[in-house]
N, C-alpha and C positions, 0 to 999 in steps of 0.2 A: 530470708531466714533459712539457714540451716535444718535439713530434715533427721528427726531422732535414730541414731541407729541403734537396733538391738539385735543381740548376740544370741544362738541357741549353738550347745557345746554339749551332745549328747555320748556314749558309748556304751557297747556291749560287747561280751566274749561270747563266740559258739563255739560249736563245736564241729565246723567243719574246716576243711582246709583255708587256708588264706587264697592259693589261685583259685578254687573253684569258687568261693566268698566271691573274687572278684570278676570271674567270669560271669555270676549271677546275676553281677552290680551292672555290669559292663552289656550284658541285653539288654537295656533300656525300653526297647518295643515290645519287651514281653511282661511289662513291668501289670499292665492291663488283667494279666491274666491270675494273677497271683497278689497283689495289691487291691485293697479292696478299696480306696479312693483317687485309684488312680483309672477314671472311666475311660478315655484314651490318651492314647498317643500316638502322635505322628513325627515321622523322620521326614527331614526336610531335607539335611544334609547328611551326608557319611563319608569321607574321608579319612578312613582307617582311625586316626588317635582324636578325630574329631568330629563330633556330631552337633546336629540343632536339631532340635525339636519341639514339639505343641504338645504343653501338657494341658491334661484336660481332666481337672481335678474338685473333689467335693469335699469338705471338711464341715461337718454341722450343716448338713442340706445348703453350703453354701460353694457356688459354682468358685473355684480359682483358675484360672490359666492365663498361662506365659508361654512366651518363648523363650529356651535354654538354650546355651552353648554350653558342651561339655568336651575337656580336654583327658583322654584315657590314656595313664603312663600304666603299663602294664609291668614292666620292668621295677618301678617301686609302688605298685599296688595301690594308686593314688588317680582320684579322679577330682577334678576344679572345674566348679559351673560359674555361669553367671546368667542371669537375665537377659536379652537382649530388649525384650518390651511384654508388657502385659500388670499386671494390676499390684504391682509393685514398684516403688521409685527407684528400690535396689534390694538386689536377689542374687548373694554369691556364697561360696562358702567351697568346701572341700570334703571328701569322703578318703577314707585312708585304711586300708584294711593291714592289721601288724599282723604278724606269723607271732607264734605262739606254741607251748610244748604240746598245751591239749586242746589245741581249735587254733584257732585267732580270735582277734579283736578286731570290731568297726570300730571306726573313731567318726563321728559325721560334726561337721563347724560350718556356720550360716551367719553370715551376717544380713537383714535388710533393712530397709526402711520403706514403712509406710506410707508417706509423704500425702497423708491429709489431714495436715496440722487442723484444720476446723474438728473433727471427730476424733482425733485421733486420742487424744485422754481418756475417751469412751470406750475405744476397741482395740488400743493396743493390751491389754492385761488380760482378754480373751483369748484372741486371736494370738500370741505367744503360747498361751498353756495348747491349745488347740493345736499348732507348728508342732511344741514337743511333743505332742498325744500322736501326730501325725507322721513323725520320725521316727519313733518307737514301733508304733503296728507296721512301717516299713520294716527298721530291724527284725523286726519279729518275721515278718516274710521273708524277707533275704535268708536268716537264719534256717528258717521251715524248707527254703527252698534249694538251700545248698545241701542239704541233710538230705535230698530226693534225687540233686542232679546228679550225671558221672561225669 
């Protein structure tokens, strides 16, 4: 059987620049210091428009981590992760920062799937509100933190 996929399709305007929005987005290993449920991360790989990394993350006292691949086009302000293993069957999505007259826009898009059909009627409809609560207070940092950086 087929694992459920679900969709979170969040966005906000700030009010800082779009490249400094994305050079914010684009430290990855600073995300620790400034993201309050993101208790670490480790770079495993770095090769300029590519990284992997171990997040190590809490949402409702509840531990998450994976491993990411993330692909940095800096040229169109767009970053595509995916899972490679960790507490998800699948974990992908895209971050997209538009230029705009007064700030920019993030655009962030995820798809995963949970893939534990036995529970999963029980904690998918949490664990979604909890993702978007989780994508927001990052907006909300990235936003806080472009508004600090030069």
């Amino acid at each position: 059987m087929d694992n459920q996929a679900y969709r979170i399709s969040v966005s906000r305007m700030i009010a800082g620049k779009a490249r400094q929005a994305f050079r914010v987005m684009e430290e990855i290993d600073r995300f620790p210091e400034f993201m309050p449920n993101v208790n670490k991360l480790t770079i495993l790989e770095d090769s300029g428009n590519r990284k992997v990394a171990e997040w190590d993350t809490c949402i409702d006292d509840t531990p998450l981590n994976w491993i990411e691949e993330g692909t940095y086009d800096a040229d169109n302000l767009t970053i595509s992760f995916h899972a490679r293993e960790g507490v998800f069957a699948r974990f992908d999505g895209c971050w997209r920062v538009i230029p705009e007259t007064s700030g920019c826009k993030i655009e962030f898009e995820l798809v995963y799937e949970i893939g534990l059909p036995e529970i999963e009627e029980m904690i998918a409809p949490l664990l979604h509100e909890r993702l978007v609560a989780n994508v927001e207070s990052m907006l909300t940092a990235i936003a806080s933190r472009t508004k600090t950086s030069v």
